[in-house]
BAROPA-176144 format. One record per residue: x negated, z, y negated of N, C-alpha, C, O in turn; residue in three letters. Coordinates in steps of 0.001 Angstrom, whole numbers, padded with zeros to 6 digits. Each point is the difference from the previous one (the first is absolute). Example, Ala and Ser with C-alpha at 12.3 -4.5 7.8 and 13.67 -1.06 7.14 Angstrom:
<recs>
       n.u       n.w       n.v      ca.u      ca.w      ca.v       c.u       c.w       c.v       o.u       o.w       o.v     r
   -013190    007800    005690    000890    000000   -001190   -000900    000000   -001200   -001036    000665    000019   ala
    001386   -001385   -001069   -000820    000060   -001190    000770    000730   -001090   -000509    000169   -001108   ser
</recs>
This chain:
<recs>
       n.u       n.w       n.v      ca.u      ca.w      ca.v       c.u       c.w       c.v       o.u       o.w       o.v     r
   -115649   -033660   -046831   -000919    000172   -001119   -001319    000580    000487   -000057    000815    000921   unk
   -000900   -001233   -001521   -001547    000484    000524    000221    001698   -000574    000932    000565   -000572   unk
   -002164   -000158    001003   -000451    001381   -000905   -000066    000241   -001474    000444    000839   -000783   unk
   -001238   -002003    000721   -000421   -000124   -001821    001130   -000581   -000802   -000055   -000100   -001225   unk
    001327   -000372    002122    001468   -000631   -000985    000385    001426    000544    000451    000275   -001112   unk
   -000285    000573    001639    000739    001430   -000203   -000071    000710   -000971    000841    000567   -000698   unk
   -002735   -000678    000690   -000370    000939   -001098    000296   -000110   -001523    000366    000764   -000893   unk
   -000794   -002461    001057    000577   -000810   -001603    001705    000291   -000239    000450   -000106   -001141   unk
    000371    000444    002187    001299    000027   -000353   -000304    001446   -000688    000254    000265   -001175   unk
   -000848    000632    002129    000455    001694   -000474   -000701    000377   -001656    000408    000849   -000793   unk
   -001416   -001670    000657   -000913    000060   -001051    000934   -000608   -001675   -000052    000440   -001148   unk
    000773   -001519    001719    000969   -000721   -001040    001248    000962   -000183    000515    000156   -001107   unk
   -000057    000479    002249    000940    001069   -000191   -000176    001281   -000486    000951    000766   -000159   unk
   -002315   -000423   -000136   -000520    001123   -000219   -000127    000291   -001789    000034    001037   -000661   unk
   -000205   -002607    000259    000420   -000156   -001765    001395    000818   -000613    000153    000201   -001205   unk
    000698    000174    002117    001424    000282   -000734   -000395    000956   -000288    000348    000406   -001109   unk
   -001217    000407    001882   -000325    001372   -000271   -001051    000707   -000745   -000345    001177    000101   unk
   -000379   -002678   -001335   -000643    000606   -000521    001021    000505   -001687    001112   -000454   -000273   unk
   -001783    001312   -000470    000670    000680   -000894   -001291   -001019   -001124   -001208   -000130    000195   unk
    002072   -000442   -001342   -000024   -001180   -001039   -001353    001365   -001201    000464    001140    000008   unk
   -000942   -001181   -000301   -000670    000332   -001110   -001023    001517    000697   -000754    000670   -000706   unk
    000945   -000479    001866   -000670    000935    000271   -001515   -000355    001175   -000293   -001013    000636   unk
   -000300    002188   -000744   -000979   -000404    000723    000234    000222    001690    000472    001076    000365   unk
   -000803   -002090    000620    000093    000643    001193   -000910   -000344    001105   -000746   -000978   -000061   unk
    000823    002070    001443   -000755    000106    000982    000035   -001332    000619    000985   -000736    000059   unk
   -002408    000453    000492    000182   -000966    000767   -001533    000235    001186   -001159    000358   -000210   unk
    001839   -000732    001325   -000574    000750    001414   -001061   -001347    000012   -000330   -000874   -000802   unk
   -000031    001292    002355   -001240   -000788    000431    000468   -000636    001469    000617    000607    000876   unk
   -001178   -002313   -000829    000390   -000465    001532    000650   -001426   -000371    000561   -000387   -001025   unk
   -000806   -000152    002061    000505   -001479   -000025    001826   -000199   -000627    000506   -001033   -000436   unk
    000065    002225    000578    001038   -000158   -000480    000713    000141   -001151    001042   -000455   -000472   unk
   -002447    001701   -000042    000043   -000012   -001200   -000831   -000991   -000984   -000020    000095   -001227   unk
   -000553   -000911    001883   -000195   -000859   -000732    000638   -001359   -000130   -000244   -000935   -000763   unk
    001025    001072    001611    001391   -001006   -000184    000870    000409   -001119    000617   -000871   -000614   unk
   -000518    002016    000318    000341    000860   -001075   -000666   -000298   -001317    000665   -000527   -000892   unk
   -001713    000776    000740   -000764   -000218   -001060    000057   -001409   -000385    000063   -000228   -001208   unk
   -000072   -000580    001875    000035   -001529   -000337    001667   -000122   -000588    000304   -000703   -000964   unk
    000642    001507    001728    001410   -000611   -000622   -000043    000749   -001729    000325   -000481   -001086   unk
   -000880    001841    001469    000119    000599   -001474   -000686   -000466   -001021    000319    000144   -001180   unk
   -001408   -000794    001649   -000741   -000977   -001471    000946   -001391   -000482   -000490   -000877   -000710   unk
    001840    000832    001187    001134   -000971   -000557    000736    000668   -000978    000359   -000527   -001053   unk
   -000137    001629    001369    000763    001158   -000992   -001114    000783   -000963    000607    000663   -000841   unk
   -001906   -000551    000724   -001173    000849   -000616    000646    000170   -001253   -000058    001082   -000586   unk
    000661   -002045    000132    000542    000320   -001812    001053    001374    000364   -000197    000850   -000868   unk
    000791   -000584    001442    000919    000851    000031   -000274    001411    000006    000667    000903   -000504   unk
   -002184   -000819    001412   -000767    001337    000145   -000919    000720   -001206   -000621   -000852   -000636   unk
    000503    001556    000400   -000942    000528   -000834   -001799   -000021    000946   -001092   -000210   -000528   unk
    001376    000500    001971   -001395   -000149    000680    000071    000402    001375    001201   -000038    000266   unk
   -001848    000410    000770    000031    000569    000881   -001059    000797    000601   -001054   -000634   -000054   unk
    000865    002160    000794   -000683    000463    000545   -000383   -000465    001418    000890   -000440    000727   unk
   -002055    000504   -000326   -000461   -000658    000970   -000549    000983    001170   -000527    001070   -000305   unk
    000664   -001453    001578    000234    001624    000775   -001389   -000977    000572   -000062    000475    001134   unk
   -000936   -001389   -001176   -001539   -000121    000424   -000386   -001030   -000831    000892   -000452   -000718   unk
   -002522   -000273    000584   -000757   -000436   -000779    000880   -001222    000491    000768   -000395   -000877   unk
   -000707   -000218    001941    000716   -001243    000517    001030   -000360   -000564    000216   -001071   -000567   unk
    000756    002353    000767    001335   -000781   -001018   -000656   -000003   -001415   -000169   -001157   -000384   unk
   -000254    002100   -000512   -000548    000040   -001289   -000441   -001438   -000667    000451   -000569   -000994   unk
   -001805    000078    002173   -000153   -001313   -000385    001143   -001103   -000047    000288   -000723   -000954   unk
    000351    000772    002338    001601   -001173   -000105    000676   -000163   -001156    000288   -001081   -000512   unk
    000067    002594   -000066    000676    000173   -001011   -000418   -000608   -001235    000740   -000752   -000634   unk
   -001994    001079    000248   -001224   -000536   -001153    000457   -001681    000138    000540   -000777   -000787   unk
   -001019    000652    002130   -000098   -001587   -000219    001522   -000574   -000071    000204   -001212   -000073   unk
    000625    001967    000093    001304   -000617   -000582    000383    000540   -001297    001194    000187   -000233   unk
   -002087    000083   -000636   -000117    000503   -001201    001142    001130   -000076    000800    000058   -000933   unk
   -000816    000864    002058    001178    001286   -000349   -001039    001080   -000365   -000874    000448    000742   unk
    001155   -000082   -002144   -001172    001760   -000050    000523    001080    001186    001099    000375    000409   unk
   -002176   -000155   -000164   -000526    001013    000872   -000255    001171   -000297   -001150    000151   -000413   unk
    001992    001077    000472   -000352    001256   -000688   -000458    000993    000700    000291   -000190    001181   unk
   -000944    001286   -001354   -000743    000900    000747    001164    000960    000084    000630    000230   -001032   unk
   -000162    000566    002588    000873    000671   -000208    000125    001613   -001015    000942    000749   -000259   unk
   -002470   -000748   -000107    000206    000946   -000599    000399   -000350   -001177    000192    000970   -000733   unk
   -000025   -001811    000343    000864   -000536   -001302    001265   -000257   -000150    000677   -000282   -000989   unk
   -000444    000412    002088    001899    000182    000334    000586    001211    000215   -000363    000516    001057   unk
    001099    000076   -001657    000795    000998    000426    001191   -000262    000857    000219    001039    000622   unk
    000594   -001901   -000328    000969    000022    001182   -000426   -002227    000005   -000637   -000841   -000635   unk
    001663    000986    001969    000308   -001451    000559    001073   -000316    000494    000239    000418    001133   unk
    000660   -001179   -001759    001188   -000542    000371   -000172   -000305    001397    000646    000833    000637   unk
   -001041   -001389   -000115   -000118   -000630    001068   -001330   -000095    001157   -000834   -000655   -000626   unk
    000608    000777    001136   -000967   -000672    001039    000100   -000333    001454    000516    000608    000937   unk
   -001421   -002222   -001045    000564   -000991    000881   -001130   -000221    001101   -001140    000289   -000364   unk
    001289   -000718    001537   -001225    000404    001116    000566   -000119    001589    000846    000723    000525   unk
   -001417   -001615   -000051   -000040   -000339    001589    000208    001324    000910    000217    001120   -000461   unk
   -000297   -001371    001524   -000203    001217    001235   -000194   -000737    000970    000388   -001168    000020   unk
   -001311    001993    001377   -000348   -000380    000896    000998    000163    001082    000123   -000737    000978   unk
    000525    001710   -001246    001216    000472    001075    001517    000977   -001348   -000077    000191   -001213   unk
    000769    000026    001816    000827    001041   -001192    001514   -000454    000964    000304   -001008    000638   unk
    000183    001913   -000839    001352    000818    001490    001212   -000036   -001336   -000035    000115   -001225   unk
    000861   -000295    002055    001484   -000039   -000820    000236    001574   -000849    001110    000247   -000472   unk
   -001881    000425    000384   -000080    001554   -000673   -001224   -000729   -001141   -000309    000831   -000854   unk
   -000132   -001644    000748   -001026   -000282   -001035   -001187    000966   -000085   -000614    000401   -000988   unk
    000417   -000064    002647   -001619    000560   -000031   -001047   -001267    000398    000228   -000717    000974   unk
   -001392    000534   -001841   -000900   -001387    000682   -001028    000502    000260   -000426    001127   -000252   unk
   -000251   -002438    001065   -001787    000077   -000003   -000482   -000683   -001143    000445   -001105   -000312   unk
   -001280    001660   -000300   -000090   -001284   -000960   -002101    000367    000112   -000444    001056    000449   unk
   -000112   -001776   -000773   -001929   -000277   -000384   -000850   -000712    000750   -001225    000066    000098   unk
    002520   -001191    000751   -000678   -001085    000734   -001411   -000680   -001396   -001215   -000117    000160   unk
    001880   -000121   -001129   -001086   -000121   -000882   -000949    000473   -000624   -000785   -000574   -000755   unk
    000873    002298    001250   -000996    000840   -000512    000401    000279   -001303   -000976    000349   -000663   unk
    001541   -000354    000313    000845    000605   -001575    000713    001157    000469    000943   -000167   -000774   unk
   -000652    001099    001342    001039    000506    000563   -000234    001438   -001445    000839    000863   -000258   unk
   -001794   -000986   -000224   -000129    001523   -000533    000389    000179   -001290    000469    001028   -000489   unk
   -000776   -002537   -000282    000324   -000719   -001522    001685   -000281    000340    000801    000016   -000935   unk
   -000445   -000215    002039    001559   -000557    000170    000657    001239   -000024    001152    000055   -000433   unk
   -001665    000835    000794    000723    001497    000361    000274    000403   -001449    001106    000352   -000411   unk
   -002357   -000447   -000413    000164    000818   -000869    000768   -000728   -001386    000180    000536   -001093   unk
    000200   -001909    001513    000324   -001023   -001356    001221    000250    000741    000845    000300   -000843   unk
   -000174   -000267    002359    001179    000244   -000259    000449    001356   -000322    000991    000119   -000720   unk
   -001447    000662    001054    000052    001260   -000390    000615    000692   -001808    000132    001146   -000429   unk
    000064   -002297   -000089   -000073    000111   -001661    001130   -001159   -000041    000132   -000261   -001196   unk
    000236   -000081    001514    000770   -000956   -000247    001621    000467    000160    000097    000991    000723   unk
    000644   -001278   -001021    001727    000570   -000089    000606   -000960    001369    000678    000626    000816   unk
   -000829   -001583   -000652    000486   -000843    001358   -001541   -000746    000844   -000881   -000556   -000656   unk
    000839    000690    002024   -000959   -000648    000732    001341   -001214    000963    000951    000257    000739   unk
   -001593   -001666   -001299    000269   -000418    000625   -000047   -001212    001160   -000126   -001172   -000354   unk
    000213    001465    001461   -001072   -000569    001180    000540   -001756    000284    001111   -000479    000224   unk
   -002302   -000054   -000345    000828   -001576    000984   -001014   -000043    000874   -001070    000589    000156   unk
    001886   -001725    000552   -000697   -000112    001407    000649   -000897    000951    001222    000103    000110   unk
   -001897   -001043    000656    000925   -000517    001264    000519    000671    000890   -000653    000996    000311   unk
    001572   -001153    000219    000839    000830    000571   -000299    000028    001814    000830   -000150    000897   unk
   -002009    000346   -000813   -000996    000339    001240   -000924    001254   -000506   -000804    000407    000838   unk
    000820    000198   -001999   -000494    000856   -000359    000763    001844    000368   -000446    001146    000025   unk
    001765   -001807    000196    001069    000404   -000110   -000055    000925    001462   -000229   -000819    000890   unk
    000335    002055   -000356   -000525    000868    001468    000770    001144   -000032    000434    000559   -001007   unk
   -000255   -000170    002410    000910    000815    000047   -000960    001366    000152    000516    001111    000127   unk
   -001690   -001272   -000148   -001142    001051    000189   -000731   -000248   -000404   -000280   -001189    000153   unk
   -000591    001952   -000931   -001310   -000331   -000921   -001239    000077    001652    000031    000524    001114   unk
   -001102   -001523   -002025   -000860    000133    001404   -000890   -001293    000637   -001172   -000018    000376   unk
    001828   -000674   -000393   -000410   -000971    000899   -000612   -001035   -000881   -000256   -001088    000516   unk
   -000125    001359   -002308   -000680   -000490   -000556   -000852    001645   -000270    000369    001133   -000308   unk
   -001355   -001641    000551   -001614    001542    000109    000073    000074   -001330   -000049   -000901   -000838   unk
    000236    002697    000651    000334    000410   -000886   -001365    000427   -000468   -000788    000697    000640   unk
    000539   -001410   -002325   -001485   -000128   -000983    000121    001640   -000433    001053    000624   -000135   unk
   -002340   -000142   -000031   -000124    001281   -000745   -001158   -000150   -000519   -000960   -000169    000752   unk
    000764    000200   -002331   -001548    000259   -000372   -000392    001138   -000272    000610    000920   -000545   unk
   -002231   -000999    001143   -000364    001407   -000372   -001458    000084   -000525   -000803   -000932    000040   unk
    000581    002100   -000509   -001474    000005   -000362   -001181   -000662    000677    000073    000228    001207   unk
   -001083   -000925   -001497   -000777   -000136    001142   -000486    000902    000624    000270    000027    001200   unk
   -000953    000794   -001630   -000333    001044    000669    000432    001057    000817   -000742    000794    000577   unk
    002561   -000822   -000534    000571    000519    000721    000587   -000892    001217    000777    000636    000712   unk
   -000960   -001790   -000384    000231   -001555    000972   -000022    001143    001061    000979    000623    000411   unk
   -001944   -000509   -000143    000184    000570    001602    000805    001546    000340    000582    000253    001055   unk
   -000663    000285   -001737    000667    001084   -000027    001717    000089   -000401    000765    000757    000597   unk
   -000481   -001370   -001343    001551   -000567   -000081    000182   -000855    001282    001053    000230    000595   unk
   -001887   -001198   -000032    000450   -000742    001402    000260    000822    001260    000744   -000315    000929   unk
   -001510    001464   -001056    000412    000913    000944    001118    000698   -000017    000679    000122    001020   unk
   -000372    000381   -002083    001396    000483   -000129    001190   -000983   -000045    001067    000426    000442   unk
   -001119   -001829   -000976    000735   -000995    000631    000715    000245    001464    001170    000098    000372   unk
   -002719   -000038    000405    000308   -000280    000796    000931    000647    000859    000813   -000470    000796   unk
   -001119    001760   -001144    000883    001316    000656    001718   -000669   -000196    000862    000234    000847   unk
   -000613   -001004   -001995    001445   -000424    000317    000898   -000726    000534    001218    000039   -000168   unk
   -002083   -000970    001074    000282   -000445    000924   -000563   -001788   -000191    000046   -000763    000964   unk
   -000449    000405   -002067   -000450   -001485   -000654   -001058   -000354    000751   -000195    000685    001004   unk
   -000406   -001415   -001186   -001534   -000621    000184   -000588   -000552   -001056   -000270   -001198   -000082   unk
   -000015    002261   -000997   -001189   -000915   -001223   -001059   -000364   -000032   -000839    000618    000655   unk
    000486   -001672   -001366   -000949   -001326    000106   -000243   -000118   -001526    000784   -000365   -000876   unk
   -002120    000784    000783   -000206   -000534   -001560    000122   -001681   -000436   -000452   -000936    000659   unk
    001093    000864   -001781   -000356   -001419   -000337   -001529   -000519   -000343   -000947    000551   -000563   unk
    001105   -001695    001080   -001312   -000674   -000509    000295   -001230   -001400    001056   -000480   -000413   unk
   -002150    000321    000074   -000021   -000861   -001052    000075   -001202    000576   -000807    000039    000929   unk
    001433   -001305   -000965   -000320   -001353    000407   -000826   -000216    000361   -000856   -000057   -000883   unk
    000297   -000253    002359   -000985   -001013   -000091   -001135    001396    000190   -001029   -000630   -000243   unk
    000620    001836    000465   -000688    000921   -000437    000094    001033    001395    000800   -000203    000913   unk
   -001682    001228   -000942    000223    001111    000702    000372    001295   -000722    000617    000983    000409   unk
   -001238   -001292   -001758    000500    000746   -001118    001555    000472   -000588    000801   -000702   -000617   unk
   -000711    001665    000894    001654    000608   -000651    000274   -000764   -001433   -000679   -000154   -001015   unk
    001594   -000125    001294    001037   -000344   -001159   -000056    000850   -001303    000274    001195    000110   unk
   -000597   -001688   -001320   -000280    001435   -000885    001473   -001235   -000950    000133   -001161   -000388   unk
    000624    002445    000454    001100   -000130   -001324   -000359    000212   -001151   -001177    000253   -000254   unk
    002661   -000349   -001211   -000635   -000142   -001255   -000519    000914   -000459   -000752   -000157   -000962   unk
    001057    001788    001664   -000226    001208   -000032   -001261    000358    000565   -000696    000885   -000497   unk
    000421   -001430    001351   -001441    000240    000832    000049    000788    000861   -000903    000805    000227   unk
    002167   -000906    000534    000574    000269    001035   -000159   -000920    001639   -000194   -001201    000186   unk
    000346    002182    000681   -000196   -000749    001094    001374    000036    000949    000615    001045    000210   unk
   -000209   -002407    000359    001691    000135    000774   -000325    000236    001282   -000909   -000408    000723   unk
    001893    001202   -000559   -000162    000533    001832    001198   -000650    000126    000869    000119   -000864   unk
   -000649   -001136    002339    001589   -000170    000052   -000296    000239    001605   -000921   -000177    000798   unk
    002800    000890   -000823   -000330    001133    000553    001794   -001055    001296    001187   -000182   -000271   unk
   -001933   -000126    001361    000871   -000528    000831    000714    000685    001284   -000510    000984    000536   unk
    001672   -001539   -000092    000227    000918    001296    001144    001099   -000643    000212    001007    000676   unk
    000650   -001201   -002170    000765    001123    000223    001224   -000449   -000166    000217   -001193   -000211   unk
    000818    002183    000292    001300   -000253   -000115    000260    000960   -000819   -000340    001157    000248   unk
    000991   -001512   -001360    000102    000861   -001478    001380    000282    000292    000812   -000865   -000325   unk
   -000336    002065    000956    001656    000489   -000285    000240    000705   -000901    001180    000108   -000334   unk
   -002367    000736   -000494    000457    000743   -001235   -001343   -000171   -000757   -001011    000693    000113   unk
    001260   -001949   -001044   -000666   -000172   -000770   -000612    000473   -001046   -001030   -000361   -000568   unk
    002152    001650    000266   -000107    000491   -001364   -001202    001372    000661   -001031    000281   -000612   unk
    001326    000212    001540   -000381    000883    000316   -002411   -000513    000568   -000969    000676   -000349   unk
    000948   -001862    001128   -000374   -000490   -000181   -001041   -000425   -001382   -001196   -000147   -000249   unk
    002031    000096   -000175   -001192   -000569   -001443   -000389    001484   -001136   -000840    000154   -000886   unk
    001816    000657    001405   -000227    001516   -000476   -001555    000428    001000   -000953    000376   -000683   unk
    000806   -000423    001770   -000794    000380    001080   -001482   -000457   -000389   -000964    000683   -000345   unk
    001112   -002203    000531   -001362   -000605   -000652   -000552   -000084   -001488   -001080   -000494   -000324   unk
    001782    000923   -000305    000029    000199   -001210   -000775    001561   -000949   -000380    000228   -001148   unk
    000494    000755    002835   -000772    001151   -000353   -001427   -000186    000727   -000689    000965    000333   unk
    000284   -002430   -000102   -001160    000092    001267   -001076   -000121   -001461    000244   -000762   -000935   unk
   -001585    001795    001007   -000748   -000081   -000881   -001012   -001483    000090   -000588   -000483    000968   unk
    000652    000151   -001998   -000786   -001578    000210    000545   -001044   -000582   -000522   -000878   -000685   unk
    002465    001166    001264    001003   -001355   -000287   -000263    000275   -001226   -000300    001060   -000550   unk
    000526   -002750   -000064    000399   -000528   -001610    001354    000111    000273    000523    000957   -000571   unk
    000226   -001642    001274    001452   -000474    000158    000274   -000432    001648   -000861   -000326    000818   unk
    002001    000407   -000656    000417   -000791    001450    000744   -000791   -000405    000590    000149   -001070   unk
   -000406   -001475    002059    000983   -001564   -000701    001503    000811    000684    000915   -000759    000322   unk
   -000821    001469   -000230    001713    000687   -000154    000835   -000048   -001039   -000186    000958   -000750   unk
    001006   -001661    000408    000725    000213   -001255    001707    000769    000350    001104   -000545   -000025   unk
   -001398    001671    000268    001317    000821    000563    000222    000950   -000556    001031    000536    000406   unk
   -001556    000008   -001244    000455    001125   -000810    000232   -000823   -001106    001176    000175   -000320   unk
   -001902   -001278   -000692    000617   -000875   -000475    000109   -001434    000237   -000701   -000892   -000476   unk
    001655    000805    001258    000450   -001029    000228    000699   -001047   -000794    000366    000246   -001149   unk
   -000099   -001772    001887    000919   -001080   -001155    000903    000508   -000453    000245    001161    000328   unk
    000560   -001829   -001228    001518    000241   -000265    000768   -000950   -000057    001119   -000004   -000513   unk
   -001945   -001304    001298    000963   -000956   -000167   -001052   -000888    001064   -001158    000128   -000396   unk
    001231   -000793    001352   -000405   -001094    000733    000549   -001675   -000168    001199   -000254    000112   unk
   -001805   -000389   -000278    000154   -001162    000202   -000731   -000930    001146   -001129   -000473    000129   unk
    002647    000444    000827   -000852   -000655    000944    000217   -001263    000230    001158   -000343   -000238   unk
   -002025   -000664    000706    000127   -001680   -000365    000386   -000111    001529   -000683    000282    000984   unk
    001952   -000765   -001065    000276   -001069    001982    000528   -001309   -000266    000491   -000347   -001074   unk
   -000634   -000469    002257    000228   -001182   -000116    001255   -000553   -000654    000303   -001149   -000323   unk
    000550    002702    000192    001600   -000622   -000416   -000069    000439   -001483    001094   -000016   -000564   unk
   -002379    000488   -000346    000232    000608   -001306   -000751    001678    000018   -000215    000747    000955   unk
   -000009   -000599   -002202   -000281    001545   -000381    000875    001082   -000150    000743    000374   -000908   unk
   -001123    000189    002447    001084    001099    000128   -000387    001254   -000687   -001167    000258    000297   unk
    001705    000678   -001143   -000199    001397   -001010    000606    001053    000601    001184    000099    000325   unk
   -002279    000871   -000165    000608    001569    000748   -000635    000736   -000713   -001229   -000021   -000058   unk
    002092    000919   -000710   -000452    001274   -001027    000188    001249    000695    001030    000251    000626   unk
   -002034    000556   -000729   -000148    001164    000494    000138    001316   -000770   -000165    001074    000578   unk
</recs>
């Protein structure tokens, strides 16, 4: 199976787990938008969904699912969302797409997070996909230095095509931060998390999935954490 028939499997398997009349999370990334396309087959069933960036927001729109502001939600059955890396303990990388801060905080509210993904995402060490952190602009260089002290090599993102930094939906700038080997993640995303400047780090280890779906050539394999 290619990449994009993995993802379409984990994305079609990822429907069992939405909850019928309620509103729910939905992440950002090519996989979640394999997602979004299967859930606009079921849209009658949902009441709407929260949108963790402007990208999914629009997908959603144009599959006529309402789009609610999370401050208009008080809890979330569910929320559904890719990863760049994530370890059989269900700690990930996740803000290859630059969402990492809207994803944090939409799963963050939600009662189940739950991850799909091809099953190359799948690592026995966080790391070897460069771990995204956004931060203030004005603090870019001064958070890169303290990066650096941990052993990474961060590299601001650029915008496509540009010399210009990448400005997220926040107006944030991504440092991804390469060269590490994540053995305690939780501890880790506690660390960068007190660096003055950070918005967020793409660590999802203090809250992590609770359920993976991973797509292999023999079927969608499920590991709950």
């Amino acid at each position: 199976m290619t990449q994009d028939e993995l993802k379409q499997a984990v994305a079609a398997a990822a429907i069992a787990y939405v909850v019928d009349g309620e509103i729910i999370g939905v992440g950002t990334g090519s996989t979640a938008n394999f997602f979004i396309d299967e859930l606009a087959k079921i849209k009658h069933r949902i009441k709407g969904a929260v949108a963790s960036s402007e990208a999914t927001a629009a997908r959603l729109r144009g599959h006529g699912i309402d789009v609610y502001a999370l401050n208009d939600v008080a809890a979330l059955a569910v929320y559904i969302d890719g990863a760049d890396e994530i370890t059989a303990a269900g700690a990930m990388i996740k803000g290859g797409g630059a969402a990492l801060t809207r994803e944090k905080i939409v799963a963050s509210v939600a009662a189940k997070f739950v991850c799909i993904a091809d099953g190359s995402k799948l690592v026995d060490t966080l790391g070897a996909f460069a771990l995204p952190v956004e931060v203030l602009p004005m603090a870019r260089a001064a958070v890169m230095r303290r990066l650096s002290t941990l052993g990474g090599q961060p590299k601001l993102r650029l915008k496509a095509g540009s010399d210009a930094g990448f400005i997220t939906d926040n107006g944030g700038e991504i440092i991804d931060v390469a060269g590490l080997s994540i053995t305690d993640p939780v501890a880790l995303e506690r660390e960068i998390n007190q660096i003055p400047g950070v918005i967020a780090v793409g660590l999802f280890a203090l809250r992590g999935a609770d359920v993976c779906l991973l797509g292999a050539g023999d079927g969608v394999r499920t590991l709950t954490f």
